[in-house]
C-alpha positions as CSV (number, residue, x, y, z in Angstrom):
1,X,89.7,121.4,91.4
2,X,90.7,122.6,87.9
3,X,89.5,121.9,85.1
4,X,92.2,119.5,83.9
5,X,93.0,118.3,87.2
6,X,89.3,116.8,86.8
7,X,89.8,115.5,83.3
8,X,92.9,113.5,84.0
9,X,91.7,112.0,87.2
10,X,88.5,110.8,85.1
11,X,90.8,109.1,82.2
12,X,93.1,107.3,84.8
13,X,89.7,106.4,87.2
14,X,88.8,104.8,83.4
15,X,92.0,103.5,82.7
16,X,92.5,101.9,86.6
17,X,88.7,101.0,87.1
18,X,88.6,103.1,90.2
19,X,86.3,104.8,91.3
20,X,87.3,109.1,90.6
21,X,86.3,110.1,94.2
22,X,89.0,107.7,95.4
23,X,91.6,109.5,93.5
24,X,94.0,113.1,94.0
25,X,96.6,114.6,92.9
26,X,98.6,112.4,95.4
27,X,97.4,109.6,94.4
28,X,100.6,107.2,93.9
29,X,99.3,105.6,90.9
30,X,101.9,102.3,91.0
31,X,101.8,101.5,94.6
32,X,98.3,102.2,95.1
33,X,97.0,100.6,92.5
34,X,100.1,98.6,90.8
35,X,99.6,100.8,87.8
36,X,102.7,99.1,85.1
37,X,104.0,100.5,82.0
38,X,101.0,99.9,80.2
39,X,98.6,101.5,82.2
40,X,100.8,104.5,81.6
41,X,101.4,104.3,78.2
42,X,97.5,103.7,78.1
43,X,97.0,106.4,79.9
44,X,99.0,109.2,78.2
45,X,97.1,107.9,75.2
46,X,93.9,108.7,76.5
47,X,95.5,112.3,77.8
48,X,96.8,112.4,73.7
49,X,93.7,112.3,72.9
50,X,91.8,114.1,75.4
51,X,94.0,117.0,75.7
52,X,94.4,116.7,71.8
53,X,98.4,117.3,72.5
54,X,101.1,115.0,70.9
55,X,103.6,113.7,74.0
56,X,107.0,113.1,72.3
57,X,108.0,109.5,71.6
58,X,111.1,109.8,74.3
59,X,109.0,110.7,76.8
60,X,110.2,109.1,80.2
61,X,106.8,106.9,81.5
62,X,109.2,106.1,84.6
63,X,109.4,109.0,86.2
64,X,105.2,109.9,86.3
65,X,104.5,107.5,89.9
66,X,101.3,110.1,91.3
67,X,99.0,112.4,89.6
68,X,100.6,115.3,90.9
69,X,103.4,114.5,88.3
70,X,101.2,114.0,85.4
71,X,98.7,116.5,85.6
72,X,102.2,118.6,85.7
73,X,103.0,117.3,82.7
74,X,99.6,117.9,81.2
C-alpha cells in the first residue's frame, strides 16, 4: 500500500470510527458506513491538512462515494 493510500485510510478510519484494517481502496464510504456530507467535508479537511494541499471551494463532495475516488483525488 502507498504511502498516501495509508494516510487517507487512517484520517477517514478517524473520521468514521472504524477500525483502518476494515477499510480499502473499495471501501464505499456512504453505503458502508452512511458517510453524509459532513463526514466528507470533514474529511477533506483533515486530507487539507494532512496533505497540506488547498482543495478548491467548488469542489464536487458528491461524486467521492469509495476511497478509490478520493485517494485519486489526493
Amino acid at each position: 500500500m502507498r504511502k498516501n493510500e495509508q494516510k487517507v485510510l487512517e484520517i477517514v478510519s478517524n473520521q468514521l470510527g472504524v477500525n483502518s484494517a476494515k477499510l480499502n481502496s473499495e471501501t464505499d464510504i456512504v453505503k458502508d458506513y452512511e458517510a453524509d456530507s459532513l463526514d466528507k467535508f470533514e474529511i477533506m479537511n483533515e486530507i487539507e491538512d494532512g496533505f497540506e494541499v488547498n482543495i478548491p471551494e467548488n469542489f464536487d463532495f458528491s461524486k467521492i462515494q469509495e476511497l478509490f475516488d478520493l485517494i485519486q483525488e489526493v
